[in-house]
C-alpha positions as CSV (number, residue, x, y, z in Angstrom):
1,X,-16.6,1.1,-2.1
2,X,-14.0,2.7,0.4
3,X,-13.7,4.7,3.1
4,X,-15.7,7.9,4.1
5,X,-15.5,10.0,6.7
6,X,-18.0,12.5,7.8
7,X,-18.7,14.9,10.8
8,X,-21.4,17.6,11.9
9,X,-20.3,20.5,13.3
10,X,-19.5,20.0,17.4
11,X,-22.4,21.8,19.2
12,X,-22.1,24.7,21.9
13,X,-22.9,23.3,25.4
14,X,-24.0,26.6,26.1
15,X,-27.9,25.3,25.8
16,X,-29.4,22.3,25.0
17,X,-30.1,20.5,21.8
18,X,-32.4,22.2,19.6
19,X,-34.2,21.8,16.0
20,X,-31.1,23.7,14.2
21,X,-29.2,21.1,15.7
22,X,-31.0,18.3,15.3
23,X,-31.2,19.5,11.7
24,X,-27.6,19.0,10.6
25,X,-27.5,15.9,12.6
26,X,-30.1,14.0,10.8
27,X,-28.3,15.1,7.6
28,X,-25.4,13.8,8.8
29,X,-26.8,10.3,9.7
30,X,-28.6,9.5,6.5
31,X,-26.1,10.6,4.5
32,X,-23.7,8.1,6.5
33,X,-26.8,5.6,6.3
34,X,-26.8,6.2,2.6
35,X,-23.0,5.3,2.4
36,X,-23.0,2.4,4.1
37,X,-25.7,1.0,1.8
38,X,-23.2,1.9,-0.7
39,X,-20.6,-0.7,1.1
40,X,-18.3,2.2,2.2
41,X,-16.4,1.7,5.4
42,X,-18.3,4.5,7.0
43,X,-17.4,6.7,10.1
44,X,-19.5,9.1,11.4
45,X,-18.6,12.2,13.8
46,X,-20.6,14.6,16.0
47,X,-20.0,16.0,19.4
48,X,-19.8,19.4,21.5
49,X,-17.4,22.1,22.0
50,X,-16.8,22.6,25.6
51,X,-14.8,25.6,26.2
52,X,-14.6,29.3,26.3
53,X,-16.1,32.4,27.6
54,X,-19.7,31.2,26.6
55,X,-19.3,27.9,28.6
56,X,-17.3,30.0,31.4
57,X,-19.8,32.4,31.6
58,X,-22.6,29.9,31.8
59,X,-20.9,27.9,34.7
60,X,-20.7,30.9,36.2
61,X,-24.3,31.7,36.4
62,X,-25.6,28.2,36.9
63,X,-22.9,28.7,40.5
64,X,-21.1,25.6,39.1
65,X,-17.5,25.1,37.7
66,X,-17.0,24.7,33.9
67,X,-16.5,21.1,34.2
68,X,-19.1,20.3,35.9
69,X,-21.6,22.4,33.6
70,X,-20.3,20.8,30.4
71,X,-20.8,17.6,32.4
72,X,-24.8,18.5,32.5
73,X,-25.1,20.0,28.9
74,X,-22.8,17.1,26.8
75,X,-25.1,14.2,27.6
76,X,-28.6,16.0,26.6
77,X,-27.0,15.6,23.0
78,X,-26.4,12.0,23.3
79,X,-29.6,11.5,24.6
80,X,-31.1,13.5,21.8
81,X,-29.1,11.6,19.2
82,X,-30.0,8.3,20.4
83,X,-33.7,9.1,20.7
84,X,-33.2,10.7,16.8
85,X,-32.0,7.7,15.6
86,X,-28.7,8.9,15.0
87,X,-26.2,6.4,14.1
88,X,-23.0,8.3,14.9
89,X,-19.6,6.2,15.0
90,X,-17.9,8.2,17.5
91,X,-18.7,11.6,20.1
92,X,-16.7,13.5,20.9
93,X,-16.0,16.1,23.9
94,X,-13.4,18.7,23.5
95,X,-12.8,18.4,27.1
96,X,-11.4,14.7,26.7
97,X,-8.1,14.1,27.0
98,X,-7.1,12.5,23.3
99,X,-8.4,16.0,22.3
100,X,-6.4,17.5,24.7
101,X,-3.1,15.6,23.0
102,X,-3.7,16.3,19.6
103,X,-4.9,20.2,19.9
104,X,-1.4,20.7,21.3
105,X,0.6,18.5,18.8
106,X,-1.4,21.1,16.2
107,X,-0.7,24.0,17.9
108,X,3.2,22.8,18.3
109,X,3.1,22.2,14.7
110,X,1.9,25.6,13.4
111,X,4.6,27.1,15.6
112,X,7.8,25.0,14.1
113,X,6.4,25.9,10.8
114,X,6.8,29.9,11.9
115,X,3.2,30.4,11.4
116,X,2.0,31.2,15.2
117,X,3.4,34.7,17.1
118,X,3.5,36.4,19.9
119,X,1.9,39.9,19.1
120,X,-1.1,42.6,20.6
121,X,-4.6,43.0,19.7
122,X,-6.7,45.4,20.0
123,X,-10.5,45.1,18.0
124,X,-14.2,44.2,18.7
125,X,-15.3,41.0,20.0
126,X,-19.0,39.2,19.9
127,X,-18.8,36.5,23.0
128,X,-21.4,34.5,21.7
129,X,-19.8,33.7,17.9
130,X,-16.4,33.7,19.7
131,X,-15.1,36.0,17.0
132,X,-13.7,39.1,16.3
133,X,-15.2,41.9,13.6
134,X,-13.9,44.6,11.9
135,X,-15.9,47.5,12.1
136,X,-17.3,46.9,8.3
137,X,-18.4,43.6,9.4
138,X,-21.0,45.5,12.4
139,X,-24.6,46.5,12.1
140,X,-23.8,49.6,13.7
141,X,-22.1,48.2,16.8
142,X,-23.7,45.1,17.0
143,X,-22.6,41.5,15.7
144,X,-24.2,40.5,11.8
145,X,-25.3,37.0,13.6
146,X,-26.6,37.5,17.4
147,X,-27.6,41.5,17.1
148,X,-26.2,42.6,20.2
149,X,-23.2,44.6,21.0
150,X,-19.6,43.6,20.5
151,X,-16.8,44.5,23.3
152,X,-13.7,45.9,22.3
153,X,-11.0,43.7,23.6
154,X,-7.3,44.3,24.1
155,X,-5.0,41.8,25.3
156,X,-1.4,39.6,24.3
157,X,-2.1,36.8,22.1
158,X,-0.1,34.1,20.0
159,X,-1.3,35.1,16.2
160,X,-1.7,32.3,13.3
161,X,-0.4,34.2,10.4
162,X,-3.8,33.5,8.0
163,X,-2.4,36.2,5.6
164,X,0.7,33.8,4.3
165,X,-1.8,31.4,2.9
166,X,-4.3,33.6,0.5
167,X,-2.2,32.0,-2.6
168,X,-2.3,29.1,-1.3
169,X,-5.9,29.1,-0.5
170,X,-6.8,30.6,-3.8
171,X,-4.8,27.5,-5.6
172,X,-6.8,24.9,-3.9
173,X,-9.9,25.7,-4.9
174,X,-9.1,26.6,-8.3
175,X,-7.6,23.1,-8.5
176,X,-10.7,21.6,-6.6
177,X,-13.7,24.1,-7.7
178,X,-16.0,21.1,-6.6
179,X,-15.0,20.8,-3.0
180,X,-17.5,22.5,-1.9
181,X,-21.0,21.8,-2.3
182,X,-23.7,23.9,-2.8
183,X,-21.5,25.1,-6.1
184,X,-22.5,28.9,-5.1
185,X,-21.0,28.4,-2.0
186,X,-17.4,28.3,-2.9
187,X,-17.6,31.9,-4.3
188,X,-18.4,33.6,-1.2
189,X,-15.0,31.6,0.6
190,X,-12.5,32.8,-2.8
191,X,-14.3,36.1,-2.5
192,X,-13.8,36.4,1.2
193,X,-10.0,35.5,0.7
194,X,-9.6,37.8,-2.0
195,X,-10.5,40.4,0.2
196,X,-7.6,40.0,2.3
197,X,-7.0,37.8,5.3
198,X,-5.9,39.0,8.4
199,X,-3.8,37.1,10.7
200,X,-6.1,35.8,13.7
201,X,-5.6,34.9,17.7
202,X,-5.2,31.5,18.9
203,X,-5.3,32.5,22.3
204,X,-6.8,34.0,25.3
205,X,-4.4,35.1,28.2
206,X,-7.4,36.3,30.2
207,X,-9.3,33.1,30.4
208,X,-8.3,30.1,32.3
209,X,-11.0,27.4,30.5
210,X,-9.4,25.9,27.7
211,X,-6.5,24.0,26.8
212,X,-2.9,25.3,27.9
213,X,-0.6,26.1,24.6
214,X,2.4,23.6,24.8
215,X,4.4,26.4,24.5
216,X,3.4,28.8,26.8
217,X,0.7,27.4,29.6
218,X,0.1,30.9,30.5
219,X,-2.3,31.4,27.5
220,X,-5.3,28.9,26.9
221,X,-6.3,27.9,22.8
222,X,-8.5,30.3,21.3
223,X,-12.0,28.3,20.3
224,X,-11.4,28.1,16.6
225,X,-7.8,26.4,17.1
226,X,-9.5,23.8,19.6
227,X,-12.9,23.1,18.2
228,X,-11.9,22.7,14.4
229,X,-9.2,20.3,15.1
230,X,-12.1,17.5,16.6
231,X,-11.9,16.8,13.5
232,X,-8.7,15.4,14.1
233,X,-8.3,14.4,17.0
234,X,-11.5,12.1,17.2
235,X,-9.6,9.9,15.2
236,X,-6.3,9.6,16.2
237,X,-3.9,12.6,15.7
238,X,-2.1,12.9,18.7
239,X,-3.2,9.4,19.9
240,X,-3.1,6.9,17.3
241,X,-1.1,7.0,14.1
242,X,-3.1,3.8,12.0
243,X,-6.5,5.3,12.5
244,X,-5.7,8.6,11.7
245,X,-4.0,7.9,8.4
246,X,-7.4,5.3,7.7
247,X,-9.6,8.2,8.0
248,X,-8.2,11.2,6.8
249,X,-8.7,13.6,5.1
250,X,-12.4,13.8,5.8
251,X,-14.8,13.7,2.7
252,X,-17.7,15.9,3.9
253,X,-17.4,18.6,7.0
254,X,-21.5,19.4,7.3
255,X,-21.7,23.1,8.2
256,X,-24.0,25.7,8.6
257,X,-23.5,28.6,6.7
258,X,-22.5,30.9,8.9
259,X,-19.4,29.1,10.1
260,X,-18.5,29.2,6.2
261,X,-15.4,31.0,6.8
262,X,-13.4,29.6,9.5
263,X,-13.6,26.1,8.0
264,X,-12.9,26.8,4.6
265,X,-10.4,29.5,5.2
266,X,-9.0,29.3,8.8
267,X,-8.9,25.0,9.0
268,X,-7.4,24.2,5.8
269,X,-4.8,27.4,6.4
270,X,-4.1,25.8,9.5
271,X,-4.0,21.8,8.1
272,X,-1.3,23.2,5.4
273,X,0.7,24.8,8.2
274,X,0.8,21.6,10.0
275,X,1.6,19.6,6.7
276,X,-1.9,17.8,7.1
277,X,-3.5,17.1,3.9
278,X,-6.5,19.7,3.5
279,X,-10.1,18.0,3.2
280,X,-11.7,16.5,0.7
281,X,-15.0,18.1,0.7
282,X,-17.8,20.6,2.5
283,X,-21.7,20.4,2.7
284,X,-22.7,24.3,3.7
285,X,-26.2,24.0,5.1
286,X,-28.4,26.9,5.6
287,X,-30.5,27.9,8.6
288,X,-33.8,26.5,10.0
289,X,-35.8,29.8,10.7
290,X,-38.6,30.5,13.1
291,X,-40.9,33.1,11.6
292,X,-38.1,34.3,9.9
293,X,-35.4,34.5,12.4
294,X,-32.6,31.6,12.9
295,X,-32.7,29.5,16.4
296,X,-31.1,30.5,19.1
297,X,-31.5,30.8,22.9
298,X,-30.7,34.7,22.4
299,X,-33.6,35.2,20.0
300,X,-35.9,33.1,22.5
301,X,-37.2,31.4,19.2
302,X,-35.7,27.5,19.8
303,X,-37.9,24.2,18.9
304,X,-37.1,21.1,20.8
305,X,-36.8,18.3,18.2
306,X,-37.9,15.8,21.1
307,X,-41.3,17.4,21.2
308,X,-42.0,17.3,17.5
309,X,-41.0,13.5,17.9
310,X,-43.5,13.3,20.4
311,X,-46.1,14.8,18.2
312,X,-45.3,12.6,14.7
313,X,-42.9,10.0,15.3
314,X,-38.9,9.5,14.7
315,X,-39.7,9.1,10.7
316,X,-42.0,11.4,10.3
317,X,-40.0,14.2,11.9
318,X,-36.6,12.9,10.0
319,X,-38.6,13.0,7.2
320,X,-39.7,16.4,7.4
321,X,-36.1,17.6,8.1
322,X,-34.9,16.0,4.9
323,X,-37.2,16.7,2.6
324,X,-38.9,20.0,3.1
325,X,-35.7,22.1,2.7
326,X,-33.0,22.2,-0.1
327,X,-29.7,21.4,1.6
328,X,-27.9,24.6,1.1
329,X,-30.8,27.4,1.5
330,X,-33.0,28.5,4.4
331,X,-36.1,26.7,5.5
332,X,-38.7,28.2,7.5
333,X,-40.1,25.8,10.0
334,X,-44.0,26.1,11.0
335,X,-46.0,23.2,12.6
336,X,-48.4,23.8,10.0
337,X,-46.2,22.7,7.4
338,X,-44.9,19.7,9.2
339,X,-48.0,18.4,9.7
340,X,-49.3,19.1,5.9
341,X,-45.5,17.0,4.6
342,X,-46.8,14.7,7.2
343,X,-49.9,13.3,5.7
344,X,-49.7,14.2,2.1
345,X,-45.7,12.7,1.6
346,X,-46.1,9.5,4.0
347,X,-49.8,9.1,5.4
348,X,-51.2,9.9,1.7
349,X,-48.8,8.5,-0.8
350,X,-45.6,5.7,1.3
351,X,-48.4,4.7,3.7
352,X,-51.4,4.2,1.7
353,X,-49.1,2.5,-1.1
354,X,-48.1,-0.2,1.8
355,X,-51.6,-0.6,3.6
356,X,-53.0,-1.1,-0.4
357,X,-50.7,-3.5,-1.2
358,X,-51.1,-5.6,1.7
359,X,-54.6,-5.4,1.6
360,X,-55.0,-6.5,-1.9
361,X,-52.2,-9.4,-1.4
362,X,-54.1,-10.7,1.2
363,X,-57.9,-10.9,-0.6
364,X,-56.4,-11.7,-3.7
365,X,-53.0,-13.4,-3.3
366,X,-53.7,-15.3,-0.2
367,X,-51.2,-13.2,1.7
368,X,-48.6,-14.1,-0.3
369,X,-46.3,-12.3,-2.6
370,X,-46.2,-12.5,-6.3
371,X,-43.1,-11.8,-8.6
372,X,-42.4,-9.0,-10.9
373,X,-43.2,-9.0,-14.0
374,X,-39.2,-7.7,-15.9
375,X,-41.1,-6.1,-18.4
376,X,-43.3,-4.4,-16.3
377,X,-43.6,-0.5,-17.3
378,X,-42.7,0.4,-13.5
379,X,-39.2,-1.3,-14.3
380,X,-37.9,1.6,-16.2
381,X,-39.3,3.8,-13.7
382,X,-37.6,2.4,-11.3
383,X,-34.2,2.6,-12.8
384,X,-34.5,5.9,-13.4
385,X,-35.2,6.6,-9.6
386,X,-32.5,4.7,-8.0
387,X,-30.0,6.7,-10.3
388,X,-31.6,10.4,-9.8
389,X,-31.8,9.1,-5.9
390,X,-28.0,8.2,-6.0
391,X,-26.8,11.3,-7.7
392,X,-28.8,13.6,-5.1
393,X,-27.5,11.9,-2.2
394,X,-23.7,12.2,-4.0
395,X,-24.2,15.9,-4.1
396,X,-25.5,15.8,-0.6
397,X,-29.3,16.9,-1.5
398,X,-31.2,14.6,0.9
399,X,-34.6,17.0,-0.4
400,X,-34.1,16.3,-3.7
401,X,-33.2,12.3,-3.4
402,X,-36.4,12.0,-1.4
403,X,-38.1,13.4,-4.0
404,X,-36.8,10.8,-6.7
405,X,-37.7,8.3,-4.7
406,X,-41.0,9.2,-4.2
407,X,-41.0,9.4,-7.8
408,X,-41.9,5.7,-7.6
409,X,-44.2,5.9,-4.6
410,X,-46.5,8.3,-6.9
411,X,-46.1,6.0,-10.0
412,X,-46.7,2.3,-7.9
413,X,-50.2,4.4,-6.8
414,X,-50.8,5.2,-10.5
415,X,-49.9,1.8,-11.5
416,X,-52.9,0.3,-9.0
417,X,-55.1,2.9,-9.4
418,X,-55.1,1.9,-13.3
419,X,-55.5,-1.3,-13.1
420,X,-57.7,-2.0,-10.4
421,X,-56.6,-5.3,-8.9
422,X,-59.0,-4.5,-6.1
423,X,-61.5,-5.1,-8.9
424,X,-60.9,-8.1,-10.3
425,X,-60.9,-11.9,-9.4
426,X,-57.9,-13.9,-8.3
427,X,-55.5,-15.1,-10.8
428,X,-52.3,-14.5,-13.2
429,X,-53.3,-10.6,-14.5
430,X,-53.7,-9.8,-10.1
431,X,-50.8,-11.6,-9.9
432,X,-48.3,-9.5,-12.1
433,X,-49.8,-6.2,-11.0
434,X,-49.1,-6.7,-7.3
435,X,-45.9,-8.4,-8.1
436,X,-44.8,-5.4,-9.8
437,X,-46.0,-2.9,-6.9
438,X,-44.5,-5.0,-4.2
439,X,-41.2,-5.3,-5.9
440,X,-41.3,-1.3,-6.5
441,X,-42.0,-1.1,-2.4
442,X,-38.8,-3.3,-2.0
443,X,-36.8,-0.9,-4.0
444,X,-38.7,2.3,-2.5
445,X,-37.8,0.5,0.8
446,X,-34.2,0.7,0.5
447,X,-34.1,4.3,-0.9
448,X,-35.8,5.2,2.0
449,X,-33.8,3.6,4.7
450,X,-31.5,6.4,5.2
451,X,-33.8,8.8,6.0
452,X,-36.7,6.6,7.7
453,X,-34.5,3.5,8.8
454,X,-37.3,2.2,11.1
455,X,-40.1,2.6,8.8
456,X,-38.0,0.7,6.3
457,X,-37.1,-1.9,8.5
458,X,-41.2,-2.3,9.1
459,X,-42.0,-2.3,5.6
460,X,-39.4,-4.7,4.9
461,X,-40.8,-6.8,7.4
462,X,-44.4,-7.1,6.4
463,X,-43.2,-7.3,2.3
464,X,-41.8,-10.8,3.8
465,X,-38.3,-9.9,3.1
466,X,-35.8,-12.1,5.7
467,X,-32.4,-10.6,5.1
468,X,-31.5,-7.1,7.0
469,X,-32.1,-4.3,5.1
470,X,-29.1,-2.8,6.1
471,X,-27.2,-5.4,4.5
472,X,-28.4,-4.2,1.4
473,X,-26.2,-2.7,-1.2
474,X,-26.9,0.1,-3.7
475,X,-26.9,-0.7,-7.2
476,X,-26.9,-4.5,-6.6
477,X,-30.1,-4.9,-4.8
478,X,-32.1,-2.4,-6.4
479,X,-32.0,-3.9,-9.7
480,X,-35.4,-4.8,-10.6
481,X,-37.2,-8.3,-10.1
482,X,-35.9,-9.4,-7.3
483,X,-38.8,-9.7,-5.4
484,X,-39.4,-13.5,-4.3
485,X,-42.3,-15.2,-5.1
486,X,-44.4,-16.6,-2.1
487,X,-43.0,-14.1,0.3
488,X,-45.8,-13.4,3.4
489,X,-47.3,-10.1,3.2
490,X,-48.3,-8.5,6.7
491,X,-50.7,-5.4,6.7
492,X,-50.2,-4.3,10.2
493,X,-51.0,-0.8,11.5
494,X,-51.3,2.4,9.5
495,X,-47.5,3.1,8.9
496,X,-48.3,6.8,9.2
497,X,-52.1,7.9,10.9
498,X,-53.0,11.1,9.7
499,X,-52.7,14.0,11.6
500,X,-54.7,16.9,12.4
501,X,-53.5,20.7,13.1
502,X,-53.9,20.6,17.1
């Protein structure tokens, strides 16, 4: 038990929230749900990224200021979270003013440690990633990600001298070759370094949306020096002192894939300038594609998340963000593969498993739970589960802890499909099979209240179990037998109705 500290990327309020979005989102929460069942003092980040030509531009042709755009955009995420069931401890808008404060104590920072000049640029520019390219980073003359032309740009900037801290780079993740998580990901950031770095701008003379330098108001921060240090600034540098030093440095930044290299080369460069203790960790995501292509208002390709919610529910679309794609590679979302997960992962195997143990409780029990038998062969199982569950969530494999845990969804159906209790008249041989199954529900139960927490909290319910689930802690309470006898056992609904392609 301890702290931990974990943040999604901030979102563009260029658009609104889509499934790309909602994607790392959901990650983030269970993975923060899944610590707190741990007992770990848990805060947990998102928010949007409010400036720069993308959010001037859009102002601009929506005939409203900047401000007031952002003020339109910024609350569809919070209404998204909130209908997601995301349990986020703090959002945060980099148009507030505690993010104001501590952008500028960072910038001020770099500067007294010599690592920001004045100095020319002259090179191509993609508006959309907010970036610049070399020439051998085009295809042809357009930019890798959005495939459409970049601008050539030239303009006075302040410079953050990138180039002084290749050694230093190099040395941290030789000294922490676990930081980053998937493993194969941390050789495309030391081979990226060992390329070369090449100091970057911090700031745009030509734009007036941002925030001012603190040395020179004439210049606003480039987006990379304002959006990375959220981070930051949501909790206290700049503002507050006590929380700051509580909560930093940050275990796990969540990130997609292709913002790879400014936060594991550009943000820790800039956290050692500033004599900020680098972060713990990264979880590099990959890209939810749409017949092949990743989501974005440019390709015309975007899901709303709400309307898939609409379609199969809060769990059963967190569900099938979790568990149908590896963290770390591409998934390719179809409808007909959400609604297949659907019905064979929790209308065929967690929902019949509940509706069957309920049903058999009641005809043969009288409606009332039996206790576990702690020699029962599901016990071993069981064990076995909660530690492969534990160790995927550790390494930030939601996919893969799902998996384990329905591990011992599969093996509960076995376990009543051998012995038949439907079959066979009341008594003490009934008794110790449906004990067993219900107290391999209670532990399925709590493995899958991260990523379900309101189908949890149901099952819970109906297994007769009083105390909040999310008071549980992980190993303690998913030891097995402890199941109480004489618990009430409610059948309720189908959990999970089948669906059909529409």
């Amino acid at each position: 038990m301890g702290t931990y500290y974990l943040t999604t990327p901030i979102y563009y309020v260029n658009a609104r929230p889509h499934l790309g979005h909602a994607y790392t989102t959901i990650v983030g929460d269970a993975l923060a749900r899944w610590h707190r069942l741990l007992g770990d003092d848990v805060h947990f980040l998102t928010g949007t990224d409010e400036h720069g030509l993308k959010i001037q531009q859009a102002a601009d042709a929506a005939g409203m200021t900047p401000q007031e755009f952002t003020d339109s955009i910024a609350p569809l995420f919070e209404e998204a979270w909130k209908r997601l069931n995301i349990s986020h401890d703090d959002f945060i808008r980099t148009t507030e003013a505690r993010h104001y404060a501590g952008v500028q104590k960072l910038l001020q920072a770099c500067l007294n440690a010599g690592d920001i000049e004045l100095d020319t640029y002259s090179g191509l520019y993609c508006v959309p990633c907010e970036a610049y390219f070399t020439p051998e980073d085009l295809d042809g003359n357009n930019c890798p990600i959005h495939k459409r032309p970049v601008e050539h740009v030239v303009e006075e900037n302040y410079f953050f001298r990138l180039s002084r801290f290749e050694q230093r780079l190099l040395d941290f993740y030789a000294e922490h070759p676990h930081a980053v998580v998937p493993e194969h990901r941390v050789n495309e950031v030391i081979g990226f370094i060992k390329q070369g770095l090449q100091d970057f701008s911090i700031s745009r003379k030509t734009l007036k949306w941002g925030i001012p330098l603190p040395f020179d108001s004439s210049h606003v921060a480039y987006v990379w020096f304002d959006a990375l240090a959220n981070y930051i600034t949501a909790i206290g540098y700049g503002t507050d002192d006590e929380m700051f030093n509580k909560w930093w440095p940050v275990n796990h930044h969540l990130i997609g894939k292709d913002i790879v290299r400014f936060h594991n080369v550009y943000w820790p460069a800039m956290l050692m300038s500033a004599g900020i203790e680098v972060p713990k960790g990264w979880a590099v995501g990959g890209w939810l594609l749409v017949g092949g292509e990743k989501m974005s208002k440019t390709q015309g390709n975007v899901v709303n998340p709400l309307d898939l919610v609409d379609e199969i529910g809060v769990d059963g679309f967190r569900y099938y963000v979790l568990a149908d794609t590896i963290y770390g590679n591409d998934g390719d979302f179809t409808y007909e593969g959400l609604i297949s997960r659907y019905n064979s992962d929790l209308a065929n195997n967690l929902g019949n498993l509940a509706a069957r143990i309920a049903t058999v409780v009641e005809k043969k029990c009288g409606g009332l739970g039996t206790a576990p038998s702690p020699n029962s062969t599901l016990a071993p199982i069981a064990q076995q589960c909660v530690n492969e569950t534990s160790q995927h969530w550790e390494q930030v494999q939601p996919s893969r802890a799902l998996e384990a845990t329905w591990q011992l969804i599969r093996a509960t159906n076995a376990h009543l499909e051998n012995h038949e209790p439907w079959k066979s008249e009341p008594g003490p041989e009934v008794d110790a099979v449906m004990g067993d199954a219900l107290e391999a529900l209670r532990i399925v139960t709590i493995l899958a209240f991260p990523a379900m927490p309101d189908t949890a909290r149901e099952i819970w319910r109906r297994i007769g179990m009083t105390t909040d689930i999310e008071n549980c802690r992980i190993p303690a309470d998913t030891q097995w037998g402890l199941y109480p006898s004489g618990a009430p056992v409610i059948k309720g609904d189908p959990l999970f109705p089948r669906r059909t392609i529409s």
